[in-house]
C-alpha positions in Angstrom: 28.0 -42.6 -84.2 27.8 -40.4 -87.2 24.8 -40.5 -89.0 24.5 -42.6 -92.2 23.0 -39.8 -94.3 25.0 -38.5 -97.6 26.5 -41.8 -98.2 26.7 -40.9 -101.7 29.5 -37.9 -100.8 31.3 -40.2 -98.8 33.9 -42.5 -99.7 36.7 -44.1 -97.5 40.2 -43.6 -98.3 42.8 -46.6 -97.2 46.0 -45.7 -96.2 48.8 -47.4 -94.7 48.1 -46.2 -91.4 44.5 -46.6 -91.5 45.2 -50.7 -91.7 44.3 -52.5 -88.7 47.4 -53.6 -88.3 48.7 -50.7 -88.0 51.3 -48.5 -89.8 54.9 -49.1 -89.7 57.6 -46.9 -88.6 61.3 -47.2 -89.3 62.7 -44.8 -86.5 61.0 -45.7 -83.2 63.5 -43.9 -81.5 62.8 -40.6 -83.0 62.9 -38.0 -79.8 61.7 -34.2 -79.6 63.9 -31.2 -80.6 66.2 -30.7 -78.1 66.4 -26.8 -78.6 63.5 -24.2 -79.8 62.7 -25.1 -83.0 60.2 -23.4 -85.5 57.8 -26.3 -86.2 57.5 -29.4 -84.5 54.4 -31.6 -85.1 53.2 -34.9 -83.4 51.8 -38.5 -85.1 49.3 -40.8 -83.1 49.7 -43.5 -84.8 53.4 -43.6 -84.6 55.6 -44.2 -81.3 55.5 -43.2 -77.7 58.2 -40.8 -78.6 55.8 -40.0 -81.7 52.9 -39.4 -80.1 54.8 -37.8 -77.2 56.7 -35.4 -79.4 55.2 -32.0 -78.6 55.1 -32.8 -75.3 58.4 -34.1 -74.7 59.8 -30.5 -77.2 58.0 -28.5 -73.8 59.9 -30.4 -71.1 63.4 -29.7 -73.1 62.6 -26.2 -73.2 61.5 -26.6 -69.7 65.1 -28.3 -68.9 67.0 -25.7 -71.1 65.8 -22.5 -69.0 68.6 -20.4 -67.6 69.0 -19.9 -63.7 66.7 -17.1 -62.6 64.9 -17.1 -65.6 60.7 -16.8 -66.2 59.5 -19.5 -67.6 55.6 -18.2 -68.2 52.5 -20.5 -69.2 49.0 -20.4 -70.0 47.4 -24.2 -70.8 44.0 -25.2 -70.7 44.8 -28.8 -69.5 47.4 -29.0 -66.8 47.7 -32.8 -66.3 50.8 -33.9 -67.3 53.5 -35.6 -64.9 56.7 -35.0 -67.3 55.6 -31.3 -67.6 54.9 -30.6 -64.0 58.1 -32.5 -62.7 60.5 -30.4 -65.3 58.9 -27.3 -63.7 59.2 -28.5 -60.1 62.8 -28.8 -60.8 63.2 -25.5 -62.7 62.1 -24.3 -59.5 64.7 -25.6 -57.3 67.7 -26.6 -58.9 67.9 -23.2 -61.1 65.7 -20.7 -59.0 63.6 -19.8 -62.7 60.3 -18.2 -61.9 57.5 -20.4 -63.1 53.4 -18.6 -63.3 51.3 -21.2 -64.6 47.5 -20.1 -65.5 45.2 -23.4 -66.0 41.5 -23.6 -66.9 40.3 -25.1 -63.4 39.0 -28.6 -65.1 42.4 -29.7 -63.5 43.0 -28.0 -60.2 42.8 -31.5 -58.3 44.8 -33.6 -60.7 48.3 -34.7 -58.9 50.6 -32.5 -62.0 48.6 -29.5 -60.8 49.0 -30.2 -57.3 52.6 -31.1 -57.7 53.2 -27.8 -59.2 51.3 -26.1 -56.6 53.2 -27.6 -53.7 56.7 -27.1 -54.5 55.8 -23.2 -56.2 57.3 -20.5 -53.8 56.7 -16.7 -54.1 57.4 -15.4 -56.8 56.4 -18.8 -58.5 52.7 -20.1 -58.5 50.1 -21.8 -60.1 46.6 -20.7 -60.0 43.6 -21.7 -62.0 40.3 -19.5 -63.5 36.7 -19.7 -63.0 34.5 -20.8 -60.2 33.4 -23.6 -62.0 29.9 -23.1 -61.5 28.5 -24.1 -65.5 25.2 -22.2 -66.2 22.6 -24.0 -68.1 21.1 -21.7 -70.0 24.1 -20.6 -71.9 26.1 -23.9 -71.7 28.8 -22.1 -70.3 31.2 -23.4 -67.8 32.9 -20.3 -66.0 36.0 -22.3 -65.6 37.5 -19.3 -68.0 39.6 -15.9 -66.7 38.1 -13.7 -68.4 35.5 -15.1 -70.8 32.6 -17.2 -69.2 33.1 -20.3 -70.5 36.9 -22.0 -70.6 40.3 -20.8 -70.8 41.6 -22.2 -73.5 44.8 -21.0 -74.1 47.6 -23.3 -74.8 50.7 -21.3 -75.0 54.5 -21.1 -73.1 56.8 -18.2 -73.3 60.9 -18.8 -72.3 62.8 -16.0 -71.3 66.0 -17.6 -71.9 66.2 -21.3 -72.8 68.9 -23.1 -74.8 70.9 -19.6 -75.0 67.8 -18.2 -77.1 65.9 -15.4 -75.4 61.9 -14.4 -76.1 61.0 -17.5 -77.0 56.9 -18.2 -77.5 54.9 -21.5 -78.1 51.5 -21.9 -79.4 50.6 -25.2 -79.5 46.9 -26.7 -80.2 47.9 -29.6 -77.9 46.9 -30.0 -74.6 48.7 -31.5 -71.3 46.8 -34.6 -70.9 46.8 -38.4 -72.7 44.1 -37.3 -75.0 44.1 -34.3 -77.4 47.9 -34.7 -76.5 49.5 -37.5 -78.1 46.0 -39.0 -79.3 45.5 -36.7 -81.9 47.2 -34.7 -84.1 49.2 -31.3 -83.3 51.7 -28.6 -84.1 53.7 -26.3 -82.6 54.8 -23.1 -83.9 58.0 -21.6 -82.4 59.1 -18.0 -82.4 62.7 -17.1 -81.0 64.1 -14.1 -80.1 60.8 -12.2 -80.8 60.5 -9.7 -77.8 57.6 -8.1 -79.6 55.4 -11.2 -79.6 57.1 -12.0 -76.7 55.7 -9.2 -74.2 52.1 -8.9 -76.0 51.6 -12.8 -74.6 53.0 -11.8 -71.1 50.7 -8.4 -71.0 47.6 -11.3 -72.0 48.8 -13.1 -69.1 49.0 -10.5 -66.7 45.2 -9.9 -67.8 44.2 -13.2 -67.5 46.1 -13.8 -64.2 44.5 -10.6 -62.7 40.5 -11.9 -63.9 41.0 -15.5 -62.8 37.2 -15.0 -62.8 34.2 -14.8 -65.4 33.0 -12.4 -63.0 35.8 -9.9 -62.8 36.7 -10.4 -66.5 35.6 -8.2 -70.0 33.4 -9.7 -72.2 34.9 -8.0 -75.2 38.7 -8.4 -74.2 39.3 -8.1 -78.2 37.7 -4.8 -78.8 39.4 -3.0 -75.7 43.1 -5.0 -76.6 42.4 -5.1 -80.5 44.6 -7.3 -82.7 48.2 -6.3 -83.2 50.6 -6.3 -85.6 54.2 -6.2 -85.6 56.1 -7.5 -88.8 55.5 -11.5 -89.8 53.3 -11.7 -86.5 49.6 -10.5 -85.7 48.2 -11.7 -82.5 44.2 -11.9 -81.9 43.3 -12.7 -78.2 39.6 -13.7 -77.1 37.0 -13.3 -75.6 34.8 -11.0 -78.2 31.3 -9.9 -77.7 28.9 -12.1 -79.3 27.4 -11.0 -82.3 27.5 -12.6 -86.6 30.1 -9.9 -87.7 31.9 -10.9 -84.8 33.4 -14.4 -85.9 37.5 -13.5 -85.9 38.0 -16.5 -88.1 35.4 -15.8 -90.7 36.7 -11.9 -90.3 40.2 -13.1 -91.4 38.9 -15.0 -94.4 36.9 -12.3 -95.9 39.9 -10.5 -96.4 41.2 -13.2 -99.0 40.9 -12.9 -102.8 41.1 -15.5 -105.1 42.8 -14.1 -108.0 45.3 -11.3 -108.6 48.6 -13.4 -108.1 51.7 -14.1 -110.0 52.9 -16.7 -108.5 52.0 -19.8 -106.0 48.7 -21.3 -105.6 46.9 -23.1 -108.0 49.3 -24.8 -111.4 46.1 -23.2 -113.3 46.5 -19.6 -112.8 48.0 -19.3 -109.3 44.2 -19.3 -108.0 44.4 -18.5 -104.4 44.3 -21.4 -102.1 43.0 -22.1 -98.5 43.6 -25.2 -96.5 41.9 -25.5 -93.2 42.7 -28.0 -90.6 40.0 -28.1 -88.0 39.3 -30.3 -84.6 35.8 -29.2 -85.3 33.8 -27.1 -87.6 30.2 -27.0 -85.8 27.5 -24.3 -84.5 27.5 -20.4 -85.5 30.7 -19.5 -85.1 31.6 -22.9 -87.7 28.7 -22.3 -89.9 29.7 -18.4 -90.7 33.2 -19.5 -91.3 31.7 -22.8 -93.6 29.7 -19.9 -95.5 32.7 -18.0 -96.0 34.8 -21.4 -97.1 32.1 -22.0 -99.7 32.0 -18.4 -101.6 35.9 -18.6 -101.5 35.8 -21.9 -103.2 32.4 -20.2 -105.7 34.9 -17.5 -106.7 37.6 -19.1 -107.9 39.3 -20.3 -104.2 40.8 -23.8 -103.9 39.5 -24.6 -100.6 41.1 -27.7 -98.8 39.5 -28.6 -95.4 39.9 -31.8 -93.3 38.9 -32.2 -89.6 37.5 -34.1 -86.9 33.8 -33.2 -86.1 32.3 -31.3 -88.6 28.9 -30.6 -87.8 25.9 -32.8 -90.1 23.1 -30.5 -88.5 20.7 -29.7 -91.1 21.6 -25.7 -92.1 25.2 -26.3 -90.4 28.3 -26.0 -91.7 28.9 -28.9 -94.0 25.1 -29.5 -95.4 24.2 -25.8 -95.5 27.4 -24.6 -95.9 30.1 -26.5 -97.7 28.5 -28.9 -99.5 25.9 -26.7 -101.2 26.3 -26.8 -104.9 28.6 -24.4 -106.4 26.8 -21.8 -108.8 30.3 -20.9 -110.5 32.4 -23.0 -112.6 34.1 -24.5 -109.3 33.4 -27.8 -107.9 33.1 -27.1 -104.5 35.4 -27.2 -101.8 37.3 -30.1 -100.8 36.2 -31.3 -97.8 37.7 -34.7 -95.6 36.7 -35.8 -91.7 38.4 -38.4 -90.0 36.1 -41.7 -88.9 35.3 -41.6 -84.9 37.9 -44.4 -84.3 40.7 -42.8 -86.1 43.2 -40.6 -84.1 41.5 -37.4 -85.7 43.1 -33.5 -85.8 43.0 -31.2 -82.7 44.5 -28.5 -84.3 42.9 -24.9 -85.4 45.2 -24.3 -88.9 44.4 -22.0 -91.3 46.6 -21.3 -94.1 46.8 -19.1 -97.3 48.8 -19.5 -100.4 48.0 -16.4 -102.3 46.2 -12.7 -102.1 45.7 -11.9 -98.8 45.2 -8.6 -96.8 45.7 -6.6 -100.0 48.6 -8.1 -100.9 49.1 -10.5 -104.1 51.5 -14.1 -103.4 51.5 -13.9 -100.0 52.5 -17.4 -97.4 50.1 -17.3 -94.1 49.4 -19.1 -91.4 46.9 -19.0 -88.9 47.4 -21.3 -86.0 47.0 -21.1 -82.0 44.2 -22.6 -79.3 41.1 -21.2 -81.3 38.3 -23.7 -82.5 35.8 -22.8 -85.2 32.4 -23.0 -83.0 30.5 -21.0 -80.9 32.5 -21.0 -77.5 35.6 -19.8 -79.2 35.3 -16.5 -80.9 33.2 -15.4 -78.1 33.2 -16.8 -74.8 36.5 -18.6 -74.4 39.8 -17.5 -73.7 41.5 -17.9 -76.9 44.6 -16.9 -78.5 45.3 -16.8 -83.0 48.6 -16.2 -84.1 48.8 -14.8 -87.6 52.2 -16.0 -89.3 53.2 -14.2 -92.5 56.2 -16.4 -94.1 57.2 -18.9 -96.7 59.3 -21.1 -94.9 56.7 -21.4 -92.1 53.7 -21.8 -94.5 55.6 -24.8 -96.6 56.0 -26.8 -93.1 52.7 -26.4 -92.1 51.8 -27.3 -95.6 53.4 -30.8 -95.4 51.9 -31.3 -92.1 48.4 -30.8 -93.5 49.1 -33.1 -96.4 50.0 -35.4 -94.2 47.1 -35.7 -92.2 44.7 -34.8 -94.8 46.1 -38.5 -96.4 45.3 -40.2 -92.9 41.8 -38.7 -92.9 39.0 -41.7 -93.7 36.1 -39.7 -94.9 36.0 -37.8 -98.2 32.8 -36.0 -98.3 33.8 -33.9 -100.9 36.4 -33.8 -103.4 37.3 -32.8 -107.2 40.1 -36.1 -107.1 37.8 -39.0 -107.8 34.3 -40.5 -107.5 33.4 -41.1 -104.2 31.6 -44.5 -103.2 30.0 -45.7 -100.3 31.7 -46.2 -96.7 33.0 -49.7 -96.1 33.5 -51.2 -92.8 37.1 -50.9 -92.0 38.3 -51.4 -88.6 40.6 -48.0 -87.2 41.8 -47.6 -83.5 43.2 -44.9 -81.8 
């Protein structure tokens, strides 16, 4: 349950598709892209096909790969029938080389398996970590070459649909959970060979870890972030330590003023809208702080997410909602209720000065949470984005789910109340 404190800051917002009855959807029959396609985003509250969407967008890449083709994936959760059968008949019928590198949490689940049955040299599956979790850390060791998980959820095409170098990253995970149960995007690049071969070469070194053990603590120091045009690309893990929070890193290099167009109608004030499964420990609380003195100097700083953490100094009570010192309100900061279908994805986006550069469209997106496993112990991909087009669909997206998000903790829009008890299910 969430704890009842700072009912004051709270206020429920009712939309259509919070009702009990549910929200209503004209096109029932709405289907995945059948081709690569730059952005393609799920709804859990909508239909199977809906909810389905992402997952259904891999299986028709899956389907559209070219005979003795690679077909190359890295994906936390490997539990998904659809996915594994598409592969299994990749395999066969078209002779496409398929390497699949799973966190281990679903080595005996029958997709895995299946995968693993009908895979023949030079195809395999294979999955990290011994899977022996160590108590004083928390960690799991199910990871390549971090200690805790591999978390990774991205899938490179080397020919689908008559498109070559095609790369996914995807917050959503193979399963019937943080799948279709929550919301996701997927960001598509085609015909990138660039992006393209820095994700296999991160494959290659996660394949050859496989093991906590045999891994490199600070994979991001020794395979620093690179840069090639629109794309950056920041793999994890990263040595533990407060300057070492990639996330919190990427923000400082924002500046809230200097633009001549975008942003803010008053000003073209830089803005930042964050959408976050969760927001919680060290990693989340230095990325909170750094929220916060955006928002103090003259940021408009959006956020909405799923579990933000209510610890006493963590990132929402010592970090976001502290009170501004500056002429700002605050940042505006929303949370879906625990029995609404919440957000599982890692989005961070920037509508203004950024990297030096005045009026710039950005977005972050990829497997990486903002807590304490992710800048440092998991295997974790960001994939910077630096374009207009890109940055407006991500933007409706996150309007979009910000509306569906119950809980208003914060906001400049109107007074907030206290909760009600309204009924959600996901």
């Amino acid at each position: 349950m969430k704890p009842t404190q700072l009912l004051k800051t709270l206020v429920i917002v009712m939309t259509t598709s919070a009702l009990a009855i549910g929200p209503v959807h004209a096109k029932e029959d709405d289907d995945a892209p059948d081709t690569p396609e730059m952005f393609v985003a799920n709804d859990p509250n909508g239909s199977k096909n809906e909810r389905y969407r992402i997952r259904d967008y891999l299986v028709n890449l899956i389907e559209g790969a070219e005979k003795n083709s690679d077909i190359t994936i890295a994906s936390y959760r490997f539990n998904d029938d659809k996915v594994a059968e598409a592969l299994v008949d990749a395999m066969k019928s078209k002779n496409v080389r398929v390497r699949v590198i799973a966190d281990s949490v679903d080595q005996s689940a029958e997709p895995y398996r299946k995968v693993w049955s009908a895979a023949k040299s030079p195809s395999w599956i294979e999955h990290c970590g011994h899977g022996y979790p160590d108590p004083a850390t928390g960690n799991k060791h199910t990871s390549c070459i971090g200690e805790h998980i591999m978390h990774n959820k991205f899938f490179l095409f080397e020919k689908t649909h008559g498109v070559t170098n095609v790369v996914v990253q995807t917050s959503s995970n193979l399963n019937t959970h943080s799948g279709p149960k929550m919301w996701n995007t997927a960001y598509t690049a085609i015909a990138e060979s660039w992006l393209y071969n820095k994700h296999q070469a991160y494959f290659d070194d996660l394949a050859a870890a496989k093991s906590p053990a045999e891994g490199d603590e600070n994979y991001y120091q020794t395979n620093p972030p690179a840069e090639n045009g629109k794309y950056k690309v920041y793999f994890s893990p990263r040595a533990k330590g407060a300057d070492n929070v990639t996330f919190a890193n990427i923000l400082s290099h924002v500046r809230c003023d200097g633009n001549s167009s975008g942003g803010t109608d008053d000003g073209n004030r830089t803005i930042v809208r964050v959408a976050a499964n969760t927001i919680r420990g060290a990693g989340g609380t230095a990325v909170a702080d750094r929220l916060w003195k955006l928002d103090n100097q003259g940021c408009y700083v959006d956020i909405v997410g799923t579990d933000l953490s209510q610890a006493k100094d963590g990132p929402l009570r010592g970090g976001l909602l502290r009170a501004p010192t500056g002429k700002y309100h605050g940042p505006e900061v929303r949370e879906f209720s625990e029995n609404q279908c919440g957000t599982h994805e890692k989005n961070i986006l920037i509508d203004g000065f950024y990297d030096g550069k005045p009026d710039q469209k950005v977005v972050f997106t990829g497997s990486h949470n903002l807590n304490n496993k992710s800048p440092w112990y998991n295997d974790e991909t960001i994939l910077r984005i630096t374009d207009p087009k890109v940055h407006e669909e991500f933007k409706k997206h996150f309007f979009k789910i910000r509306d569906e998000a119950a809980i208003t903790w914060q906001t400049s829009k109107y007074e907030t109340t206290d909760p009600a008890e309204f009924d959600f299910e996901c």
